[in-house]
Structure formats: C-alpha cells, structure tokens
C-alpha positions as CSV (number, residue, x, y, z in Angstrom):
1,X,0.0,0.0,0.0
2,X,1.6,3.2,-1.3
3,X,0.3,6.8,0.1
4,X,0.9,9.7,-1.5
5,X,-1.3,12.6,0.2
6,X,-1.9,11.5,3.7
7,X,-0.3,13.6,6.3
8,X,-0.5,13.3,10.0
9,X,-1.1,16.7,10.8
10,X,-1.5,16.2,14.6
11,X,-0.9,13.9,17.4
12,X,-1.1,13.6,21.2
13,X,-1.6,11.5,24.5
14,X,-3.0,11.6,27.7
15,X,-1.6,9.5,30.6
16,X,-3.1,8.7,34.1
17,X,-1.9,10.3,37.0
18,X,-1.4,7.1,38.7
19,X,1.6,4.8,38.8
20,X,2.4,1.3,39.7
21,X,6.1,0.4,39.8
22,X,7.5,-2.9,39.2
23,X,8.3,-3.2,42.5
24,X,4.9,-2.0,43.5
25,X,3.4,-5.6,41.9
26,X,6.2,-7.7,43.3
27,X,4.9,-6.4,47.1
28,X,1.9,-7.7,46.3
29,X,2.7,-11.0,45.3
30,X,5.0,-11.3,48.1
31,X,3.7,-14.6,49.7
32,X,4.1,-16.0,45.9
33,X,7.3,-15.2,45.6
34,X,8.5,-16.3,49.0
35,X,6.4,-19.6,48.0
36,X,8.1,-20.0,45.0
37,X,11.7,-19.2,45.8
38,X,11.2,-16.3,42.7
39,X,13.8,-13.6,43.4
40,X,12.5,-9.7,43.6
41,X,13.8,-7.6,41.3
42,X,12.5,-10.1,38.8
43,X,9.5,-8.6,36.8
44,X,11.7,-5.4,35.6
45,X,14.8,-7.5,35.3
46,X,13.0,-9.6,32.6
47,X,10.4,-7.0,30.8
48,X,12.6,-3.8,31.7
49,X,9.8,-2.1,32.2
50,X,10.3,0.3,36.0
51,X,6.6,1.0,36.1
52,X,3.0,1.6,34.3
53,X,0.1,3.6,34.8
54,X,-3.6,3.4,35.2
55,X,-6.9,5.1,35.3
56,X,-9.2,4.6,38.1
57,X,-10.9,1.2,37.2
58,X,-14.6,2.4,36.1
59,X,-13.1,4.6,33.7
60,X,-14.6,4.1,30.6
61,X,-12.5,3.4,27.1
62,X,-14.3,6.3,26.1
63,X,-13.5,8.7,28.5
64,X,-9.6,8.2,27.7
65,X,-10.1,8.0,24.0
66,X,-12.1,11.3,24.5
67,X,-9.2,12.9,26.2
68,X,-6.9,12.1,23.6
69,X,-8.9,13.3,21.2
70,X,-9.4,16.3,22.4
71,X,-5.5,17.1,23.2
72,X,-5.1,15.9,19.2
73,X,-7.9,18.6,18.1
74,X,-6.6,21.3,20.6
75,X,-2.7,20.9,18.3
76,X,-4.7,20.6,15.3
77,X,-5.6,23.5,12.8
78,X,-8.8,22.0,12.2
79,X,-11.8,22.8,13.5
80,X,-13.8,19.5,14.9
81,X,-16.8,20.2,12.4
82,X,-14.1,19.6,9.8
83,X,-13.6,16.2,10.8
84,X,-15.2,13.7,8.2
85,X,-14.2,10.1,10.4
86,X,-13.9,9.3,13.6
87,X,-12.3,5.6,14.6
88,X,-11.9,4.3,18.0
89,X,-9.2,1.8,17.5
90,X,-8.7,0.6,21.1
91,X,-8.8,-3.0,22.6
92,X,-10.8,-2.0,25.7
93,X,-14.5,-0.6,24.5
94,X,-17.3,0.8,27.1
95,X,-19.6,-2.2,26.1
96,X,-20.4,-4.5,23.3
97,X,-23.1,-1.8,21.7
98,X,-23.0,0.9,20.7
99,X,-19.7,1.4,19.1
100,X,-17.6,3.1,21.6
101,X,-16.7,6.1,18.8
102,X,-20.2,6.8,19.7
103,X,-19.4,8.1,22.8
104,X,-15.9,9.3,21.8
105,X,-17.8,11.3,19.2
106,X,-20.3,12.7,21.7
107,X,-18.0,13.5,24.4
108,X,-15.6,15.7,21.4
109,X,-19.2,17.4,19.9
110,X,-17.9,16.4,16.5
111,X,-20.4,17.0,13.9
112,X,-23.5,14.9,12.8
113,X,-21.6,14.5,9.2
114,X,-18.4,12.7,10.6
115,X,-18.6,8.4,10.2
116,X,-18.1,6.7,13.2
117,X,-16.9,3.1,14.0
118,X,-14.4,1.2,16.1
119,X,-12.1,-1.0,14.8
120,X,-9.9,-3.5,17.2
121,X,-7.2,-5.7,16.5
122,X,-5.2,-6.4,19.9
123,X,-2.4,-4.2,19.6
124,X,-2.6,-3.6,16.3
125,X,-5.5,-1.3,16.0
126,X,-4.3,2.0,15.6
127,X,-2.2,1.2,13.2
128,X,-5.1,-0.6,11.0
129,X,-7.4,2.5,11.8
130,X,-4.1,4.7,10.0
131,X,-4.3,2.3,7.2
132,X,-7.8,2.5,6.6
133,X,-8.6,6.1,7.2
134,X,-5.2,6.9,5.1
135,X,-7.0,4.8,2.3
136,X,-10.0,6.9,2.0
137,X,-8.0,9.9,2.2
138,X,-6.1,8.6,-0.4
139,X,-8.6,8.1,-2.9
140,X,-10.7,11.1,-2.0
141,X,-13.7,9.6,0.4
142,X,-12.9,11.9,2.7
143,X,-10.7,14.4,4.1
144,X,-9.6,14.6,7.8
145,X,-10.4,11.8,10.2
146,X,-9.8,11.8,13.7
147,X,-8.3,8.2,15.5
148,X,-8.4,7.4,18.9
149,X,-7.4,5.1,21.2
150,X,-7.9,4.7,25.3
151,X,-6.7,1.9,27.1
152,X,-7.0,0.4,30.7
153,X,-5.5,-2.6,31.6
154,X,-6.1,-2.0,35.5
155,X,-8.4,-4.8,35.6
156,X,-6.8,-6.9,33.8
157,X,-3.5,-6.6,35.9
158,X,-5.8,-6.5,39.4
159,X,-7.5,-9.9,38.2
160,X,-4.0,-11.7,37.1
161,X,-2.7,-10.6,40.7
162,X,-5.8,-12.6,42.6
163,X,-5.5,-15.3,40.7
164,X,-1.4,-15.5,41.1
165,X,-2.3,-15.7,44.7
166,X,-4.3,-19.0,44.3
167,X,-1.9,-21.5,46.5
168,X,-2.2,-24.7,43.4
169,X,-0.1,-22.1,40.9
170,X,3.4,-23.6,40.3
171,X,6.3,-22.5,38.9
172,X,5.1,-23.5,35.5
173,X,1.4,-22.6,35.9
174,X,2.1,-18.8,36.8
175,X,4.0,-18.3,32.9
176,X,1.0,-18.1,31.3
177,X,0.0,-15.1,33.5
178,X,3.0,-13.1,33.5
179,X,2.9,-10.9,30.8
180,X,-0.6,-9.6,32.3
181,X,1.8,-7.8,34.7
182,X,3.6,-6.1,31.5
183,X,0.2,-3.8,30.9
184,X,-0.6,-0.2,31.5
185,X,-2.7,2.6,30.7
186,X,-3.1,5.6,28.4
187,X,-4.4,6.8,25.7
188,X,-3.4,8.8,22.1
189,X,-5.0,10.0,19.0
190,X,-3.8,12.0,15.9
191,X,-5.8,13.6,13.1
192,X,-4.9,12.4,9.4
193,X,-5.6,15.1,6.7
194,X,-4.8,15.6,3.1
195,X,-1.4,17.0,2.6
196,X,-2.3,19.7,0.8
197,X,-4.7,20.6,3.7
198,X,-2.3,20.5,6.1
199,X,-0.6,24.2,7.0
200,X,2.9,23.9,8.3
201,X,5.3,20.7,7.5
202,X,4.1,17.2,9.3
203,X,4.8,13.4,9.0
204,X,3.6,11.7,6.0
205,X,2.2,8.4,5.8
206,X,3.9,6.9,2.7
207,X,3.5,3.3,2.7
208,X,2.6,0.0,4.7
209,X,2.5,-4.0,4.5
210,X,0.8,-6.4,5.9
211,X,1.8,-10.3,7.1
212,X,-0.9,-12.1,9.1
213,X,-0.3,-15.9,10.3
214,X,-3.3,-16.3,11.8
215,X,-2.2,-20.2,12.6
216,X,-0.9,-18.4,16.0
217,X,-3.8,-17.3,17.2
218,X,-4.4,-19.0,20.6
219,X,-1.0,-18.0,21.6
220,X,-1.9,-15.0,23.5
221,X,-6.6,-14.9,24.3
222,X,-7.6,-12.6,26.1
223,X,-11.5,-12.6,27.6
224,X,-13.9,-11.7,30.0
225,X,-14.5,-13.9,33.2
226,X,-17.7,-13.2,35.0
227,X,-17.4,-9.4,36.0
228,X,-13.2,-9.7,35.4
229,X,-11.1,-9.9,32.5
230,X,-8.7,-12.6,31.6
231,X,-5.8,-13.3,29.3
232,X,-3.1,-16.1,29.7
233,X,-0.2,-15.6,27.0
234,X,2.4,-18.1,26.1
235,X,5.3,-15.9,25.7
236,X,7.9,-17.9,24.9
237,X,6.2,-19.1,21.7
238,X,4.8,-16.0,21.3
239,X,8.0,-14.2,21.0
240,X,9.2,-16.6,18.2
241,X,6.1,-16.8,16.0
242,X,5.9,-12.8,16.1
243,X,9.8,-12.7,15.5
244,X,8.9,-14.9,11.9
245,X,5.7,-12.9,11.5
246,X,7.7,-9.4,11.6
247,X,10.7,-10.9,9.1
248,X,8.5,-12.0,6.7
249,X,6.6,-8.1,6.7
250,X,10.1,-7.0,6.6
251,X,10.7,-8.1,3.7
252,X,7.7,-6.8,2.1
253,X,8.6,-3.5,3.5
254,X,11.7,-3.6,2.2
255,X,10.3,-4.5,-1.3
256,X,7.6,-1.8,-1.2
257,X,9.6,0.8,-0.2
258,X,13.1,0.6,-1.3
259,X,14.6,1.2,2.1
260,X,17.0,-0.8,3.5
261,X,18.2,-1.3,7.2
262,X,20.5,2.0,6.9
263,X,17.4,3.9,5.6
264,X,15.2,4.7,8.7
265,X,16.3,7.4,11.1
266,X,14.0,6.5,13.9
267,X,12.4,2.8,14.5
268,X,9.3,2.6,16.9
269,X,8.5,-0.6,17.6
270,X,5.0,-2.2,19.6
271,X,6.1,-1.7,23.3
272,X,6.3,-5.1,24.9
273,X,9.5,-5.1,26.4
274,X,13.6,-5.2,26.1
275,X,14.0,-9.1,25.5
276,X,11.5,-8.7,22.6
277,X,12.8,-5.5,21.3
278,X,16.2,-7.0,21.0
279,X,15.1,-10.6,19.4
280,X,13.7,-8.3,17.0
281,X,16.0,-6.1,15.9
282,X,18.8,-8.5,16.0
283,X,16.3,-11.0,13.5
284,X,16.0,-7.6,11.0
285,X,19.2,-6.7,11.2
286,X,18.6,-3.3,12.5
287,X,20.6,-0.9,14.4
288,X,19.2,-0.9,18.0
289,X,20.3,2.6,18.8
290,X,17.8,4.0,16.1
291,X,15.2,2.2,18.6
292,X,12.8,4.7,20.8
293,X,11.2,3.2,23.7
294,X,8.4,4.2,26.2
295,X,7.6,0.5,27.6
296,X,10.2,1.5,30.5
297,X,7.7,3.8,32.2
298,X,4.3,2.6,30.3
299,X,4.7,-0.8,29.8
300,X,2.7,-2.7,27.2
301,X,-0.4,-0.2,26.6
302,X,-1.9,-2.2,23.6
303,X,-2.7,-0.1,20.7
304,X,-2.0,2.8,22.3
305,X,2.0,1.8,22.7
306,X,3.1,2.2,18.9
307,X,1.6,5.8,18.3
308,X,1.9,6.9,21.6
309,X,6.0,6.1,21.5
310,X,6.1,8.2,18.1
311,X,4.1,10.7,19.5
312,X,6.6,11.0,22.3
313,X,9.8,11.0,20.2
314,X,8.1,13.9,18.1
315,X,7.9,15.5,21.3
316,X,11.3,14.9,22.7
317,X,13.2,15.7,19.0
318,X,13.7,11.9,18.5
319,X,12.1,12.3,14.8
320,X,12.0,15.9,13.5
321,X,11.8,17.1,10.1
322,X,13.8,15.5,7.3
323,X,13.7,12.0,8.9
324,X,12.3,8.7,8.2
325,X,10.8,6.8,10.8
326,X,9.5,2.8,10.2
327,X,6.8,1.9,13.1
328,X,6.9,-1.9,13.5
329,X,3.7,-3.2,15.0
330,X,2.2,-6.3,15.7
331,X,-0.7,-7.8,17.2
332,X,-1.6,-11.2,18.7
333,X,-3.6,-13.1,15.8
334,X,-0.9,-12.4,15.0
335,X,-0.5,-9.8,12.0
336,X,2.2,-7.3,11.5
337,X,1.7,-3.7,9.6
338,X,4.9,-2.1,9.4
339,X,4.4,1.6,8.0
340,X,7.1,4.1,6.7
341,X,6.4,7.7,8.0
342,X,8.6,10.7,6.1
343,X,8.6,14.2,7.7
344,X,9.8,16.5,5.0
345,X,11.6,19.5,5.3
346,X,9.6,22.7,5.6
C-alpha cells in the first residue's frame, strides 16, 4: 500500500496520574514469591519495564479515547466540524453496543456528518485504523479523520494478581499469566488530513504492508471472566512466532519501499519489552540505537504503545523534520503492519 497525500497533521496523548512500579506488583505477590523461591527484582529484570500507569478502574475506554482526542484537536488547525471520520481503535471498549466512537464522538461534539466506528485488533488497531482512514484519504472519500485510542488494563492486571495468589499455581502454571503484569494505561489520537490541507510541514504516511499468520492465534486470548477480565499468553512461543511474522513483513517493507536497514532514522516498535525489542532487531538486522522506547515507564499499553511512542519522540526531538521513521507493529492473531512515515523538510 503506497500513500501519496496523507499527512498526520497532529498527534497527542494523555496519561493517568497514577503509577504502579514494578516493584509495587512484586509487594503484592510477596507470599508467591516467597512460595516460590522467585527472586525480587525479577518482573523489571525480565520486561525492563520500572513501572506503568492506570486510570481509576470504572473509567470508561471512552472517556480516555475522548481525552486524547481532544488534546489531538486542541494541536490541530482544524476545526472538529471539519472532521469527516472518527475511529476508536482501542482493545478496551465501554460495552459491546453501541460502538464506543459513539461516545468518543459525543464527548468531542464532532459533527452529525463525521462516520463513526471502532475498529480492534489487539495491539494492532491503531495502526489498522491509520491504514484505513489513510485509504479513504487517499482516494478522496474523505478528508480529515480523527483516531483514537484509550486503554486500561487496571483490571486486567488486578484480576492476574488474585489469581497468582491462588496456592495450586506452580512455577510453570504462573507463565501463562505473566505478561498480564507487562500492561498499562493511556491513551493517544492523531488527526490524518490531506497534505495539501495540512498548514505547516508534518509526518507523512507513505507506505505500509501487511503479514498475518493467523495459525498463532491461541498464543496470546484474552476474555472476559464473569465481571473480570482474563488473558493467559504463552510468551515464549509467542516471541518466536511474532519474530517470523515481523521478518516475513520486513521483507515486504523492504520491497515496497526501497529502504534498507541503513534507511530509517527512527524505528518505533509495539512496546512489549527489552527481551523482545532486541530478538527483533537483531532478526531484522537493524541498528538498536535508532530504537525509541516508552515501555520502560508505560509498559505494554496495547494499541495505544506504537503511536503513543512516536508521538513521544516527536515530542522529545527523536524524529523531527527531514527524517524517516519505520513503526513496526504487531498484534496477537498475530498480524504485522509495518508503516514508513517521512517528515519532509519545511
């Protein structure tokens, strides 16, 4: 998929206030790791992640995307009326109907004209919702759409800890569990545009592949249980089946865009951790110092964790004008999109 006139003309984040260290999970499964002879230190040891935040639990997928959305709209020279889509791309929805982008749209007073759905794929969502709303920019549909994204894994995490503290886990039994304790909050959005539209110099989309194998997709479920919510991961074969999943997109990438590893100034990866960032860099053949990572102090925020890292290098000067960034994500399924992003000079 080639794009020739999509721009991102704005994009920002919102974060909760409050924060759960590493070390603030390990107190709590202190009898299990006493239990289990596991050593503290361990959970940020193996993930490198320090700490993650989260909304108050009752807060609604909504209510984050919202705020997103709004902070995206407040950089944006747009007016909201101008907005033609609106696509809440987040894992975590308020309920199974209405869409959620229903009450994204209401909370944001976007007008009656603007299309509304939601569109999930794990962790890949965002980046899907960049691919389609890019496409009807692209071939004229519309013009500006608005994507957002809120996620809360509080619940998630809050269940896994209860049920590690059931005396039957083992050793063994507690794996399947422990990349729950990798998840956070937060929440971004960025408005896409026509280039033409947009009025100073801004990150264009340019192009992006796709590699699904969807033969792996029991490796990482996640569901509701009773009022809770569930997901047991097998990480160790998740790792390598998303490892052959990204090669094989990276050589599509390659193919479609005529990069090569030297090309890309900035790579921004899906947030899971260090152990995976470096299996997969080493597999590419990319340079690891051209890596930006937020999972150190936001863990693994779902579809949030890809745009939200590329919104913070923008911030910080990590990718600035006259770069190239590639954004590697992936999703359990598992499918890949890998997207190239140029920022021209102004």
């Amino acid at each position: 998929m080639n794009f020739n006139n999509v721009a991102i003309e704005s994009i920002a984040y919102g974060l909760p206030e409050e924060v759960w260290t590493s070390a603030d999970l390990e107190a709590k499964l202190a009898t299990v790791y006493e239990r289990l002879h596991l050593p503290e230190g361990r959970l940020e040891l193996m993930t490198g992640i320090k700490e993650r935040r989260f909304y108050p639990a009752a807060t609604p997928a909504s209510v984050a995307s919202a705020q997103a959305g709004e902070a995206a709209l407040a950089k944006s020279s747009f007016e909201r009326e101008q907005i033609d889509l609106l696509i809440h791309s987040a894992v975590c929805r308020d309920r199974l109907e209405p869409a959620t982008a229903a009450y994204v749209h209401g909370l944001l007073k976007l007008s009656g004209k603007a299309q509304i759905f939601d569109l999930s794929n794990a962790c890949l969502g965002f980046l899907n919702a960049m691919v389609v709303a890019g496409s009807m920019i692209e071939i004229g549909q519309i013009e500006r759409a608005l994507i957002c994204s809120g996620e809360n894994g509080r619940p998630l995490v809050e269940n896994t800890l209860q049920q590690l503290l059931k005396p039957e886990l083992t050793r063994k039994s507690i794996k399947p569990y422990f990349a729950n304790l990798t998840i956070g909050a937060g929440a971004v959005s960025a408005v896409l545009c026509r280039k033409d539209l947009a009025l100073s110099s801004c990150p264009l989309m340019t192009a992006a592949v796709v590699e699904t194998d969807s033969s792996h997709n029991e490796l990482c479920q996640g569901d509701s249980a009773g009022d809770a919510l569930e997901m047991l991961t097998d990480s160790e074969e998740l790792l390598v089946a998303g490892i052959g999943v990204a090669t094989r997109a990276w050589g599509q990438f390659v193919e479609a865009t005529a990069w090569t590893v030297d090309t890309p100034d900035r790579i921004i990866t899906h947030q899971v951790g260090k152990a995976h960032s470096r299996e997969l860099f080493k597999a590419l053949g990319l340079d690891l110092t051209k890596d930006f990572t937020t999972f150190e102090t936001l863990g693994n925020v779902g579809s949030v964790s890809c745009p939200i890292t590329l919104a913070t290098a923008m911030e910080q000067g990590a990718f600035c004008e006259g770069q190239k960034a590639a954004l590697l994500g992936i999703g359990s399924g598992l499918s890949s999109i890998m997207m190239a992003v140029e920022w021209p000079k102004s």
